[in-house]
Biopython code that builds the backbone (N, CA, C, O; Angstrom):
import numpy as np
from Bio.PDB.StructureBuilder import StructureBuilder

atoms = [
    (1, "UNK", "N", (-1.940, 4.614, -22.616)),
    (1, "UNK", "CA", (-3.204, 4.200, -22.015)),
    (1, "UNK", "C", (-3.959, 5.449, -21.571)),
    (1, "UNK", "O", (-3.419, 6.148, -20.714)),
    (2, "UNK", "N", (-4.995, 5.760, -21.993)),
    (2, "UNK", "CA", (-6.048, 6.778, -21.484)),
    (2, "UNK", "C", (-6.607, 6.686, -19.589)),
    (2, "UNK", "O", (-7.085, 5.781, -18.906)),
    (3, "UNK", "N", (-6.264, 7.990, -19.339)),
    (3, "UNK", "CA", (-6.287, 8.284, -18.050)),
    (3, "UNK", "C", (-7.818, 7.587, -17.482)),
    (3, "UNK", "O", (-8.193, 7.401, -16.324)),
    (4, "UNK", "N", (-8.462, 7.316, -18.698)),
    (4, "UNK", "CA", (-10.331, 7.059, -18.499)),
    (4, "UNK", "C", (-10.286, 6.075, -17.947)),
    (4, "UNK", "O", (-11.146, 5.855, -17.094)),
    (5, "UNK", "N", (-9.142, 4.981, -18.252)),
    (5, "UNK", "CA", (-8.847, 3.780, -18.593)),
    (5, "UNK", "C", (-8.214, 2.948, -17.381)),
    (5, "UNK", "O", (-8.548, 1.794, -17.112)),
    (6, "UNK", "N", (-7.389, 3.588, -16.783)),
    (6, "UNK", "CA", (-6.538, 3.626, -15.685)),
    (6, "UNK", "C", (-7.099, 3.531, -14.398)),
    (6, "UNK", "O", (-7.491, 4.546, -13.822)),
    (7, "UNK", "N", (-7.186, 2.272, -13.824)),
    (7, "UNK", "CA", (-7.872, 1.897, -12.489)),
    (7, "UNK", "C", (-6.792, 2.517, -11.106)),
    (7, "UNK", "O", (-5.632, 2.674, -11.487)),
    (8, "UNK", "N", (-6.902, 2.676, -10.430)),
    (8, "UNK", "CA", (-6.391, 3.001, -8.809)),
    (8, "UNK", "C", (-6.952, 2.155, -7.934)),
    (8, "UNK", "O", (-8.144, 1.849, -7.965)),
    (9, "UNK", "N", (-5.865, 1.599, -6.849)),
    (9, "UNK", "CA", (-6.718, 1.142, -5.944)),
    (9, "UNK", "C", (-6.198, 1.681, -4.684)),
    (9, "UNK", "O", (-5.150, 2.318, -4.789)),
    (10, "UNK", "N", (-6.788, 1.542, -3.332)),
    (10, "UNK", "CA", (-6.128, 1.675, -2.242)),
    (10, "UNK", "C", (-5.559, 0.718, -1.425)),
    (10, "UNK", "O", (-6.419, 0.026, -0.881)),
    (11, "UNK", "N", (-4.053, 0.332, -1.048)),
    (11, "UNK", "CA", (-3.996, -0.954, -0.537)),
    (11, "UNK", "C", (-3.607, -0.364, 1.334)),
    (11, "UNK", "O", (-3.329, 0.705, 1.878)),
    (12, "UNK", "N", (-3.786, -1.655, 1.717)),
    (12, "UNK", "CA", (-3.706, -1.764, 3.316)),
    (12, "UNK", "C", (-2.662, -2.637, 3.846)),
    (12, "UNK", "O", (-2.559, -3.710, 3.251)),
    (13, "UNK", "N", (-1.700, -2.396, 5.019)),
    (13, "UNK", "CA", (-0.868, -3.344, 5.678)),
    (13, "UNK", "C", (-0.300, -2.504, 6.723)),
    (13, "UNK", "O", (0.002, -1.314, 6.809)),
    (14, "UNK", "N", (-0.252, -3.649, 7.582)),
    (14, "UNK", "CA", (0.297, -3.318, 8.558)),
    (14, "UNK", "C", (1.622, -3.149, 8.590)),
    (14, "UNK", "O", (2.176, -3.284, 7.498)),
    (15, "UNK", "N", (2.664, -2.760, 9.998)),
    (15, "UNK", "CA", (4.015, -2.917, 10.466)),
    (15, "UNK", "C", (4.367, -2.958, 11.114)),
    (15, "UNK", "O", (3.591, -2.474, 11.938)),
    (16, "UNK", "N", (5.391, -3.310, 11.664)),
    (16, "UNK", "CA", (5.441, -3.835, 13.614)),
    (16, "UNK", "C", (5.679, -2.670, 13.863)),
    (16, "UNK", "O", (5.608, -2.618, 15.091)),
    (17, "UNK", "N", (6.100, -0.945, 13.211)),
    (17, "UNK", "CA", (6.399, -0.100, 14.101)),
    (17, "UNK", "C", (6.625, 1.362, 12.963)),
    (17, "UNK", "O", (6.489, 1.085, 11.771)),
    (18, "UNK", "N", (6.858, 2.413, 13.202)),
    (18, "UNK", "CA", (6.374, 3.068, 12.165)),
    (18, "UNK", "C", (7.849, 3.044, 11.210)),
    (18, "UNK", "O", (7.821, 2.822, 10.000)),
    (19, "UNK", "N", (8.899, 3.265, 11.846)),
    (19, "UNK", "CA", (10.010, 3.527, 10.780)),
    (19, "UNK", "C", (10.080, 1.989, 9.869)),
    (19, "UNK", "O", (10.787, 2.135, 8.871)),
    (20, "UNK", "N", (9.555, 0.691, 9.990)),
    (20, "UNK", "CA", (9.414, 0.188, 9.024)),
    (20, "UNK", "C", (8.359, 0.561, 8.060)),
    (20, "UNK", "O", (8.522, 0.423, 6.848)),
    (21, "UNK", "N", (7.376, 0.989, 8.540)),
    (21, "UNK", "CA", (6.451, 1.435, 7.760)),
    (21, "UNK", "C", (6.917, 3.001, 6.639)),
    (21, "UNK", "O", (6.671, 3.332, 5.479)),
    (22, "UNK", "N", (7.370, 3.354, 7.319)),
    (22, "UNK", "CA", (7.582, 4.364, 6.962)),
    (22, "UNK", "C", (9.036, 4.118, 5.702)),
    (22, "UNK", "O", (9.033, 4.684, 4.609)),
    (23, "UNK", "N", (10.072, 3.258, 6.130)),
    (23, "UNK", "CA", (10.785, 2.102, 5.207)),
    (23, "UNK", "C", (10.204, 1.971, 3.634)),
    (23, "UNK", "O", (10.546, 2.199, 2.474)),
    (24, "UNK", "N", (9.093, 1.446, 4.411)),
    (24, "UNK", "CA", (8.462, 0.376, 3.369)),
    (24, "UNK", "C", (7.859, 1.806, 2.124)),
    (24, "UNK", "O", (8.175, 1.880, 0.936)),
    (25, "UNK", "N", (7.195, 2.516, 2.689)),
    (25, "UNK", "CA", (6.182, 3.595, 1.971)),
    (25, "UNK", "C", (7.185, 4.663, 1.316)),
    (25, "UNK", "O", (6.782, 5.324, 0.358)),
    (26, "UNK", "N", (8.494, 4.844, 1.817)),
    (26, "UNK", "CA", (9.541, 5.715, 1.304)),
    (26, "UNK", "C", (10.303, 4.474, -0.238)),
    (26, "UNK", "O", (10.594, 5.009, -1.308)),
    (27, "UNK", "N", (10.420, 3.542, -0.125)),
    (27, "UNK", "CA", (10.617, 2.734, -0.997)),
    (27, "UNK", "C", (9.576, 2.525, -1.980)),
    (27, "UNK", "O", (10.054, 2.627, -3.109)),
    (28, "UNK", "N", (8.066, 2.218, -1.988)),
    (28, "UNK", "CA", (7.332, 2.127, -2.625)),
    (28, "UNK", "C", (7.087, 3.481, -4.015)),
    (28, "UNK", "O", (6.895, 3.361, -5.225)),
    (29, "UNK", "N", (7.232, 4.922, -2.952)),
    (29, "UNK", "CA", (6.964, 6.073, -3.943)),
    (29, "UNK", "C", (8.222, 6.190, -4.385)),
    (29, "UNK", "O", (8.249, 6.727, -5.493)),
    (30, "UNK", "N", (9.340, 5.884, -3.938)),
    (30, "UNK", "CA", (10.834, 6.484, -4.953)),
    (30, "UNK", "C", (11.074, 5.201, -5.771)),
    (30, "UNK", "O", (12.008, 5.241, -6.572)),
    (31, "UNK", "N", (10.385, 4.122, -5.679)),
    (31, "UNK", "CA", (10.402, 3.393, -7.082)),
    (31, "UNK", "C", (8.742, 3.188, -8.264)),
    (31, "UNK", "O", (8.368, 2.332, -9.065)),
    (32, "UNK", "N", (8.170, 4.523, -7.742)),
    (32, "UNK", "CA", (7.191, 4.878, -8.526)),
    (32, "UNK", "C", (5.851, 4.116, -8.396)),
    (32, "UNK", "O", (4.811, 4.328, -9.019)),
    (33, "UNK", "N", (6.100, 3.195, -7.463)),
    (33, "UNK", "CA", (5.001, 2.250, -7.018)),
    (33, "UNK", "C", (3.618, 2.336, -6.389)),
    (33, "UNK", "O", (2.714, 1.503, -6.352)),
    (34, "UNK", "N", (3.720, 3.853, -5.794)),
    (34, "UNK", "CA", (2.573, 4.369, -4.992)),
    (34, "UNK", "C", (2.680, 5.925, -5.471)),
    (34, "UNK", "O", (3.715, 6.188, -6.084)),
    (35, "UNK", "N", (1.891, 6.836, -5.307)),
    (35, "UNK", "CA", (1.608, 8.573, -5.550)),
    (35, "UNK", "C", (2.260, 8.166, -3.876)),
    (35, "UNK", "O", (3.462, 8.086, -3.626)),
    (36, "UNK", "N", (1.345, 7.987, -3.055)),
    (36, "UNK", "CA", (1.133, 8.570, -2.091)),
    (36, "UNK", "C", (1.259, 6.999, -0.979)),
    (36, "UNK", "O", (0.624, 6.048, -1.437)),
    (37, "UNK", "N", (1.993, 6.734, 0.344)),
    (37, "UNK", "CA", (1.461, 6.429, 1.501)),
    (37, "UNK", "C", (1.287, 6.793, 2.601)),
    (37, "UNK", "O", (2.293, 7.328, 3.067)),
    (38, "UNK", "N", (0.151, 6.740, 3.497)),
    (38, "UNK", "CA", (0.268, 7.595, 4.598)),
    (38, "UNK", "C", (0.591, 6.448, 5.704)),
    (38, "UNK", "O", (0.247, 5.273, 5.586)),
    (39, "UNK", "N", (1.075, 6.815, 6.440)),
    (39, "UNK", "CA", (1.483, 6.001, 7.728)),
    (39, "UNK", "C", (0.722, 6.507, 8.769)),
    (39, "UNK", "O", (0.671, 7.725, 8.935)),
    (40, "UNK", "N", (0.123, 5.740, 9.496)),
    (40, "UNK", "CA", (-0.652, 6.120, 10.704)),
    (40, "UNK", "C", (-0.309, 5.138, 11.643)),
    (40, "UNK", "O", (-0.742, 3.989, 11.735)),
    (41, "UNK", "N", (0.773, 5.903, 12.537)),
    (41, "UNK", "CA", (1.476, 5.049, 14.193)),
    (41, "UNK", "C", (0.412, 5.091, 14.773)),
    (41, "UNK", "O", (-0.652, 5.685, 14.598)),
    (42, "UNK", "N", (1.059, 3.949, 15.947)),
    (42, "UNK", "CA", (0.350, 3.543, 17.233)),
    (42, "UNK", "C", (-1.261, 2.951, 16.977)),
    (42, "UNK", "O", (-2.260, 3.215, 17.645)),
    (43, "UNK", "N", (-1.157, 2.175, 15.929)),
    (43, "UNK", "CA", (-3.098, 1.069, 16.085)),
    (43, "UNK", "C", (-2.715, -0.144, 16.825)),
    (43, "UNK", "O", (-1.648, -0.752, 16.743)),
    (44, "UNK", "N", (-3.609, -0.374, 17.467)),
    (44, "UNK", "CA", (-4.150, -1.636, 17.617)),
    (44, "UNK", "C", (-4.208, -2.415, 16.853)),
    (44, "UNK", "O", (-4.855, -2.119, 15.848)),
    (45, "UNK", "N", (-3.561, -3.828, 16.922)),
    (45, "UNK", "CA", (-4.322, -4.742, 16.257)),
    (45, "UNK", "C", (-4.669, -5.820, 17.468)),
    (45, "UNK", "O", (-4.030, -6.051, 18.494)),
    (46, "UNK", "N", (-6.001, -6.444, 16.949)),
    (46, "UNK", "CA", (-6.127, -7.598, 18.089)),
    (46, "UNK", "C", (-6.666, -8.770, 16.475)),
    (46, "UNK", "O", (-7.498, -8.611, 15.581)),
    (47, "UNK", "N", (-5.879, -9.646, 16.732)),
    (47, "UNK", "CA", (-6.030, -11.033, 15.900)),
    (47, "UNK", "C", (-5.219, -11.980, 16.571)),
    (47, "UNK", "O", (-4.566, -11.939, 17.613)),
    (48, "UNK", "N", (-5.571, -13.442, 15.114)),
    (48, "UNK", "CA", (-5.537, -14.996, 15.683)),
    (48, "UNK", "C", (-4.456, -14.985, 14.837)),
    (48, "UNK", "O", (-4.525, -14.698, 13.642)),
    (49, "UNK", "N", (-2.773, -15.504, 15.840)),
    (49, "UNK", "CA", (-1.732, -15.843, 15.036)),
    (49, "UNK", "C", (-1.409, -17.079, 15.515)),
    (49, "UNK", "O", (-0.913, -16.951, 16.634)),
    (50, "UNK", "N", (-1.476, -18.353, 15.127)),
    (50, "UNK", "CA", (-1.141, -19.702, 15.578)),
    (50, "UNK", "C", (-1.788, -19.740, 16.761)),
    (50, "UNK", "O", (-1.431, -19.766, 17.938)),
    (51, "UNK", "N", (-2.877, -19.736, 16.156)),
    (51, "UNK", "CA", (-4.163, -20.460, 17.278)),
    (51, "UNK", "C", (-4.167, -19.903, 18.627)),
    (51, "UNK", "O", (-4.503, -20.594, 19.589)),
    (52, "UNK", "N", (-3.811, -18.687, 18.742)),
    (52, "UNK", "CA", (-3.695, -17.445, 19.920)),
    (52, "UNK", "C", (-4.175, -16.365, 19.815)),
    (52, "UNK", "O", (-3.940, -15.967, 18.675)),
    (53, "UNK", "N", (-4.904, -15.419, 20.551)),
    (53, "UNK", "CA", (-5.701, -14.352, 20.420)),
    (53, "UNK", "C", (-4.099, -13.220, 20.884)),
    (53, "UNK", "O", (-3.464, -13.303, 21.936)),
    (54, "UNK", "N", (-3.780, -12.114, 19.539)),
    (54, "UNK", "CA", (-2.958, -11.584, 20.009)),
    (54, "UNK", "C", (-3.403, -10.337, 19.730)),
    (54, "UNK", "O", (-4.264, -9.981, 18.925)),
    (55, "UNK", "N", (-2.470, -9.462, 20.765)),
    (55, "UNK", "CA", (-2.886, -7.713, 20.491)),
    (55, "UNK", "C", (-1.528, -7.220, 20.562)),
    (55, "UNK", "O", (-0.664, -7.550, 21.374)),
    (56, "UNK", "N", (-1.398, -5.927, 19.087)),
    (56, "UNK", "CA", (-0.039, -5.577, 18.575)),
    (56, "UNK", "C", (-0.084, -3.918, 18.654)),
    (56, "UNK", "O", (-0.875, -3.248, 17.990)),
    (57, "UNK", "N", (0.536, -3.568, 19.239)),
    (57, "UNK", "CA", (0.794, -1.889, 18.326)),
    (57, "UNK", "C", (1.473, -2.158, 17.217)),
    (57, "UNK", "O", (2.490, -2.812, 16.986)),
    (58, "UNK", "N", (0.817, -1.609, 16.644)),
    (58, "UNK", "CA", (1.329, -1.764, 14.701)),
    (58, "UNK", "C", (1.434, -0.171, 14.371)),
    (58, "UNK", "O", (1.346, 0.677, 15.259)),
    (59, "UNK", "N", (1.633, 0.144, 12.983)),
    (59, "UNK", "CA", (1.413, 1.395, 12.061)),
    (59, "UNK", "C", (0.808, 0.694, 11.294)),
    (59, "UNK", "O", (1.010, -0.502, 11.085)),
    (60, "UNK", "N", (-0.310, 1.660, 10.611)),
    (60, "UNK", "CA", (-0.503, 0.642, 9.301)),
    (60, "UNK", "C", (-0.455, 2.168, 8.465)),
    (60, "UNK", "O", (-0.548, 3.351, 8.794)),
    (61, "UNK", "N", (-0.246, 1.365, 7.136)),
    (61, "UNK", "CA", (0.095, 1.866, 5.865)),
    (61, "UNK", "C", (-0.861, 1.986, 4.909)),
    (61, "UNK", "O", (-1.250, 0.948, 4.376)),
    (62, "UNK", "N", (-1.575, 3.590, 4.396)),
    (62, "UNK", "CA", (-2.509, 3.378, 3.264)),
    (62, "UNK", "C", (-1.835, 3.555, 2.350)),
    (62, "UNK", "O", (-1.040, 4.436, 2.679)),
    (63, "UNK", "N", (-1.533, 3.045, 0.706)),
    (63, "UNK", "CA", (-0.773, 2.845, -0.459)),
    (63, "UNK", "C", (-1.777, 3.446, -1.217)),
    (63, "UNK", "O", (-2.887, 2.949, -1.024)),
    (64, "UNK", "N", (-1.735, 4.299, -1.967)),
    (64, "UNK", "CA", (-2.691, 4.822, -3.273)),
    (64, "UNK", "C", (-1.861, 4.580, -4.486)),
    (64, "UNK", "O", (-0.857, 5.230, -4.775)),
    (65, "UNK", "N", (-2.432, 3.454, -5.271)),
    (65, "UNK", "CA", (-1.354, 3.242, -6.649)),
    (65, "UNK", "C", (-2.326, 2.746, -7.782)),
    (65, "UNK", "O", (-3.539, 2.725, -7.570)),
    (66, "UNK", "N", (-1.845, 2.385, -8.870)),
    (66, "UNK", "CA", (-2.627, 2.057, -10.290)),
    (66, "UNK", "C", (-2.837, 0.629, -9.774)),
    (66, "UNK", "O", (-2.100, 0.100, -8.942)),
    (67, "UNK", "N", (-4.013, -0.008, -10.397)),
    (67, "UNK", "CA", (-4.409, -1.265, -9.897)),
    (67, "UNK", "C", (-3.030, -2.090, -10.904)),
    (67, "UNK", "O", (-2.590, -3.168, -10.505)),
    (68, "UNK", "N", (-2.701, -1.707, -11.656)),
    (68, "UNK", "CA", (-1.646, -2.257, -12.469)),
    (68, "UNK", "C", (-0.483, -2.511, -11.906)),
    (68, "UNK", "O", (0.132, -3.426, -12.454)),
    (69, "UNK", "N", (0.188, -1.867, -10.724)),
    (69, "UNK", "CA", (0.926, -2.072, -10.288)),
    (69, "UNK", "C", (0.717, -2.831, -8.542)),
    (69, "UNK", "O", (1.432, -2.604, -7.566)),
    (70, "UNK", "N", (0.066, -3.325, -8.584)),
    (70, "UNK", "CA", (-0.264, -4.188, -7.368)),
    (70, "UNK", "C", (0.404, -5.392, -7.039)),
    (70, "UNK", "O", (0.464, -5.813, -5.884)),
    (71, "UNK", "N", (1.147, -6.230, -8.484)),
    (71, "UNK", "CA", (1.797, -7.505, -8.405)),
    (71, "UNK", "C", (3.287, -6.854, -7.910)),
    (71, "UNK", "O", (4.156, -7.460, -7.282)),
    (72, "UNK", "N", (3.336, -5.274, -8.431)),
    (72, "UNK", "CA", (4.996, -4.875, -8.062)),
    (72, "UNK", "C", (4.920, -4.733, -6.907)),
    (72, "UNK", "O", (5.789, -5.333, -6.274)),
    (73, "UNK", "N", (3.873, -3.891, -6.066)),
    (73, "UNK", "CA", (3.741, -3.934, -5.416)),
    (73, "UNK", "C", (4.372, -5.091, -3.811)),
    (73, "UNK", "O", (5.226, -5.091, -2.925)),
    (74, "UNK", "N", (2.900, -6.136, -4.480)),
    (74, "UNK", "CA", (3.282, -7.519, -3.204)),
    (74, "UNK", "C", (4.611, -8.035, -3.403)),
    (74, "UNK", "O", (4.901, -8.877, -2.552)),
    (75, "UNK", "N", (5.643, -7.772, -4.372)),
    (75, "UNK", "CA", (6.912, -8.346, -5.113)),
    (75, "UNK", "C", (7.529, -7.030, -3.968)),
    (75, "UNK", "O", (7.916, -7.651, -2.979)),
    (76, "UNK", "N", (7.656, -6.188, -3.838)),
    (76, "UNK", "CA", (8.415, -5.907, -2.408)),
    (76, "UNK", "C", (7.988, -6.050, -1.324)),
    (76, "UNK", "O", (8.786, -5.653, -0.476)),
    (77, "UNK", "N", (6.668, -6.615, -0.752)),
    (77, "UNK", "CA", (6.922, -6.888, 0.445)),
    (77, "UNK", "C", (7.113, -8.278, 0.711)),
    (77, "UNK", "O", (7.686, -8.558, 1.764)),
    (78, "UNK", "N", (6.702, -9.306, -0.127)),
    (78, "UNK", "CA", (7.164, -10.331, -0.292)),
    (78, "UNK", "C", (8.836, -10.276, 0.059)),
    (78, "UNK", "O", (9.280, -11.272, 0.631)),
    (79, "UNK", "N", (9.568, -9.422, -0.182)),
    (79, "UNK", "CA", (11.289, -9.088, -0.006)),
    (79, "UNK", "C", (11.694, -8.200, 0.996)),
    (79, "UNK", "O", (12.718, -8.259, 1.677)),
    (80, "UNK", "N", (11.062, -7.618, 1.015)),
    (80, "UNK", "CA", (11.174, -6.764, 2.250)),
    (80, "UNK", "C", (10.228, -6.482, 3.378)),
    (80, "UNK", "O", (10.544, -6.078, 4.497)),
    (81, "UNK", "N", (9.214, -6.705, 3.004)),
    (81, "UNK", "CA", (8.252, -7.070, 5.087)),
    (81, "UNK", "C", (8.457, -8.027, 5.725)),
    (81, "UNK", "O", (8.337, -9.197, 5.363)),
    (82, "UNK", "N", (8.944, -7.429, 7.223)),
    (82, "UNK", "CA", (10.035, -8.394, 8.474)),
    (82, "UNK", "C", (8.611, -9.109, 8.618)),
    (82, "UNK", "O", (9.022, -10.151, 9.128)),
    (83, "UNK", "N", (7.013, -9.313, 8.517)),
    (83, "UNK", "CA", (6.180, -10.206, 9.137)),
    (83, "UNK", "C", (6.221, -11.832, 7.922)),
    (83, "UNK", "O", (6.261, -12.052, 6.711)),
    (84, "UNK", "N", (6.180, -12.592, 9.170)),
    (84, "UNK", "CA", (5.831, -13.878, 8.327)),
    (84, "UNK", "C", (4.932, -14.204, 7.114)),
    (84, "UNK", "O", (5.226, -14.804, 6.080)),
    (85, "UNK", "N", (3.699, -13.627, 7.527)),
    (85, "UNK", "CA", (2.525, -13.263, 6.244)),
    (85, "UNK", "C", (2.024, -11.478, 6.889)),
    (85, "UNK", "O", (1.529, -11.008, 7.913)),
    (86, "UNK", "N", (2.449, -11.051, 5.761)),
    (86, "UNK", "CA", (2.253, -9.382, 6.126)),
    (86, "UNK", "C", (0.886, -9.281, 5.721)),
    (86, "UNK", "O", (0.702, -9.911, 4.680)),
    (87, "UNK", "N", (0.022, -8.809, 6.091)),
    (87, "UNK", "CA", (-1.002, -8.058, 5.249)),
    (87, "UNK", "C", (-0.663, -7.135, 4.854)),
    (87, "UNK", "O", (-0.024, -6.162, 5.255)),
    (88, "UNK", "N", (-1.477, -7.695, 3.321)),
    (88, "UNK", "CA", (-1.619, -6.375, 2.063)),
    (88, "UNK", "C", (-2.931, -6.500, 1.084)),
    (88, "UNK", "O", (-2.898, -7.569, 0.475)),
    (89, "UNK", "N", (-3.959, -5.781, 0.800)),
    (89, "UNK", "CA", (-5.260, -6.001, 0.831)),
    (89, "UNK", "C", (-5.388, -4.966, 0.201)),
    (89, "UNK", "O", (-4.967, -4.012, 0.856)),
    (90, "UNK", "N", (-5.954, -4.565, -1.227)),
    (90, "UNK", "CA", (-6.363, -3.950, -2.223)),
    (90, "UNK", "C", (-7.779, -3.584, -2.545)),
    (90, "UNK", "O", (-8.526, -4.487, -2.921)),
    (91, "UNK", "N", (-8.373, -1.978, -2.406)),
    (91, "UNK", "CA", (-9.460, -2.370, -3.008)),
    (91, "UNK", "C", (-9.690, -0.941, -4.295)),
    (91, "UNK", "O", (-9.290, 0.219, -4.390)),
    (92, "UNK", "N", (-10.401, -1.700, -4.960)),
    (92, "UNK", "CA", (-10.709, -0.507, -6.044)),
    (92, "UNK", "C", (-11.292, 0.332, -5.893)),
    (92, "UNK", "O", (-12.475, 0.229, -5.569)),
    (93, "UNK", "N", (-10.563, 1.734, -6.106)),
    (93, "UNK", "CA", (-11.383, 3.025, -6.273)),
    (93, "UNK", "C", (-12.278, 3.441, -7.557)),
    (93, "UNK", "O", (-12.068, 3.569, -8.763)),
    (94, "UNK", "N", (-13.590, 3.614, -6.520)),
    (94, "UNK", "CA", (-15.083, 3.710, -7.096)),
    (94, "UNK", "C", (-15.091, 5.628, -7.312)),
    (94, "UNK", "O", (-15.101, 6.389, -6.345)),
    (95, "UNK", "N", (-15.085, 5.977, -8.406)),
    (95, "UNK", "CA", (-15.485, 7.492, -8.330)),
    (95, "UNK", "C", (-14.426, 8.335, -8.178)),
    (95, "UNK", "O", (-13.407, 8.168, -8.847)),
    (96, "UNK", "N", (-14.532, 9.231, -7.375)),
    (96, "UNK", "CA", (-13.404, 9.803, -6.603)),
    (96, "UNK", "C", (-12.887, 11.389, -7.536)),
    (96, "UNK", "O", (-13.033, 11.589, -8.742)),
    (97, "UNK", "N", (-12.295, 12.298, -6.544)),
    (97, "UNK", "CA", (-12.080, 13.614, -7.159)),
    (97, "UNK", "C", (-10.803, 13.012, -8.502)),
    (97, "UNK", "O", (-9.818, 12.274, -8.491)),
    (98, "UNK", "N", (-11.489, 13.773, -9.465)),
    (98, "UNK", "CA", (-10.616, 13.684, -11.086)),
    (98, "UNK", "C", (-9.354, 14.008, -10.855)),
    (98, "UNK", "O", (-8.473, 13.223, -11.203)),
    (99, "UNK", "N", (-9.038, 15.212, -10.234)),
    (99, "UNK", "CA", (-7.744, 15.847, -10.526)),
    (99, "UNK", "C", (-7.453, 14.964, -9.138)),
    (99, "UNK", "O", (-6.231, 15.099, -9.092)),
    (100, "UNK", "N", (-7.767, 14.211, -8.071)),
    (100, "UNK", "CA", (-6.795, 13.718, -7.241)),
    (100, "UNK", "C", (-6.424, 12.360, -8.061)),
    (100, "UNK", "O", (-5.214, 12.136, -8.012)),
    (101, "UNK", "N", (-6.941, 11.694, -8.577)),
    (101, "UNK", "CA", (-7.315, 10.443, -9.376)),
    (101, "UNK", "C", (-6.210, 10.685, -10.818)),
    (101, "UNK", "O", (-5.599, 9.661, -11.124)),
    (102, "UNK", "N", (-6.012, 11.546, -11.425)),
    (102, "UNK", "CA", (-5.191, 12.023, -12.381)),
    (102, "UNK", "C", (-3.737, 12.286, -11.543)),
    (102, "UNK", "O", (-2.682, 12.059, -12.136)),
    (103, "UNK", "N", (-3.724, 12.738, -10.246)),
    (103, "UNK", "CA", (-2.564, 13.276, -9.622)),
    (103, "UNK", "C", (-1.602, 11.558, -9.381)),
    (103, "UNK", "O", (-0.412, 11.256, -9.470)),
    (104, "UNK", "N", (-3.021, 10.682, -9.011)),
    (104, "UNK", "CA", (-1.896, 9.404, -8.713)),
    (104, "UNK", "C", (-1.331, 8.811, -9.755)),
    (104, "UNK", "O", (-0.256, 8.214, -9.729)),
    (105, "UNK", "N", (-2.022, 8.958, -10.669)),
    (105, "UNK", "CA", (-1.663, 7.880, -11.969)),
    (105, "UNK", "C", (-0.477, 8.854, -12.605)),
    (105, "UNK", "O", (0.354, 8.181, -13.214)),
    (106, "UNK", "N", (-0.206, 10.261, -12.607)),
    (106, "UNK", "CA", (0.867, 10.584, -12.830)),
    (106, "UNK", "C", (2.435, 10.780, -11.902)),
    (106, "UNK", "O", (3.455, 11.454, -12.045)),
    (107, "UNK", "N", (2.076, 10.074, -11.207)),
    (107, "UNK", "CA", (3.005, 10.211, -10.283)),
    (107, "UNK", "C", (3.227, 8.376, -9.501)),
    (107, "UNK", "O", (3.536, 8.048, -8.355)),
    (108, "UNK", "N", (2.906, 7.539, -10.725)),
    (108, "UNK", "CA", (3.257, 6.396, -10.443)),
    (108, "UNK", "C", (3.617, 5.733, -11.992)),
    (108, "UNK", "O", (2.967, 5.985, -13.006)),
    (109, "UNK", "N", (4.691, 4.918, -11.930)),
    (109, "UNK", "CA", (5.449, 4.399, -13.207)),
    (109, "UNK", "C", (4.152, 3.416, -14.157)),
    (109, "UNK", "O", (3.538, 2.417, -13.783)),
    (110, "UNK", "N", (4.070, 4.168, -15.474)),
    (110, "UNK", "CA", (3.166, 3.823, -16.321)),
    (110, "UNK", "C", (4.193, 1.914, -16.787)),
    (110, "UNK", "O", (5.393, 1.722, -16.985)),
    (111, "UNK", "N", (3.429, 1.269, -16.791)),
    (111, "UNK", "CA", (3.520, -0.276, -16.567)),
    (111, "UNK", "C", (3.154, -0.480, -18.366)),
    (111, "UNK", "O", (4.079, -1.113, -18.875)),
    (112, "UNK", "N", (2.319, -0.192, -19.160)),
    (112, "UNK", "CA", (2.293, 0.073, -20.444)),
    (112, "UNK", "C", (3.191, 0.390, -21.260)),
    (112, "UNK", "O", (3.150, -0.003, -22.426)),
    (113, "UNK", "N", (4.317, 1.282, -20.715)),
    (113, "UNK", "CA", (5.042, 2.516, -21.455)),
    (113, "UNK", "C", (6.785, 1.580, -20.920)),
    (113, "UNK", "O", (7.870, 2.074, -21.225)),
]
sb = StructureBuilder()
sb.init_structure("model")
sb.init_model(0)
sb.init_chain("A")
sb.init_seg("    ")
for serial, (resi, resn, name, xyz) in enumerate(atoms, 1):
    if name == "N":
        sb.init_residue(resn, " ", resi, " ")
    sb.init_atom(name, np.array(xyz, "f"), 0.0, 1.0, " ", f" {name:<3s}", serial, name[0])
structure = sb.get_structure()
């Protein structure tokens, strides 16, 4: 498949705390699933969980991977995120530096091949 060709997206989710996050994002790149996640401890979240206004320290997790691999993706946290419904939220990268954009797609398992 031509690198021209090859979509990226960035995905989003939270974690109740960073070493799951950090779990989760060490699993994702050593099974080729992501280039890159960054973990960023200690956010806020304030949302509605069973009809209650709640506020969480979370980590959340940015995922940089081929839009192709997004179903492998939700297929581990579906198995492995401790939340009832985890968020995980994808969006496509518009533009973006070539050689960083070339750096992810080689450093995530070609799904074609």
């Amino acid at each position: 498949m031509s690198e021209d060709r090859i979509s990226i997206v960035i995905g989003f989710s939270t974690a109740p705390n960073e070493d799951v996050a950090r779990a989760l994002g060490e699993k994702l790149v050593r099974e080729g699933l992501a280039a890159c996640v960054n973990v960023v401890p200690d956010i806020r979240s304030i949302y509605v969980w069973k009809g209650e206004i709640v506020e969480d320290s979370e980590s959340l997790m940015i995922i940089k991977t081929r839009k192709d691999l997004v179903d492998k993706v939700r297929q581990v946290f579906e198995k492995e995120h401790p939340y009832e419904v985890p968020e995980l939220i994808f969006i496509d990268v518009v533009g973006g530096h070539k050689p960083y954009i070339e750096w992810v797609i080689e450093n995530t398992k070609d799904e074609g091949g």
